[in-house]
N, C-alpha and C positions, 0 to 999 in steps of 0.2 A: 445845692451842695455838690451833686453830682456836674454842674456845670464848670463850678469853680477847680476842681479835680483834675476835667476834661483842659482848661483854660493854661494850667499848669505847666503844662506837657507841650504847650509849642510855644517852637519861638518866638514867635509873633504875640505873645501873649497881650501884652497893652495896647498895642492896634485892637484885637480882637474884643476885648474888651468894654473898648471905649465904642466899638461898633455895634456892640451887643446893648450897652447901655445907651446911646443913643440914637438905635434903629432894633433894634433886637425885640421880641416877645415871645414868651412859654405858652401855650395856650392849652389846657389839659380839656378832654372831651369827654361825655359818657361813653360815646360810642362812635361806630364811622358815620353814620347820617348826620351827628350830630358838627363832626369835623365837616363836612362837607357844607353843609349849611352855614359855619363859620367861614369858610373859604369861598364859597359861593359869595357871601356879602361883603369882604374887604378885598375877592379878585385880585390876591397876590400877583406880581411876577415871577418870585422866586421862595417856593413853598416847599419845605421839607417834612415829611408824614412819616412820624416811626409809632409802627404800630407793632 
């Protein structure tokens, strides 16, 4: 919900979109070991962490 909101708001909206849906994922964590361990096994290049 809160992405659709955020997606709203720029111009770019349908680029961003269409990038999110196909390369995009949400990934919700218990905790930070547990993100880290998520990140540690798919070794992103371009990881964003809002904690």
């Amino acid at each position: 919900e809160e992405l659709e909101l955020q997606l709203e708001q720029l111009s770019r909206a349908s680029i961003a979109r269409q990038s999110i849906d196909n390369y995009g994922a949400i990934i919700v964590a218990r905790d930070l070991s547990e993100a880290a361990e998520f990140s540690n096994k798919i070794a992103p290049e371009h990881l964003e962490l809002a904690v």
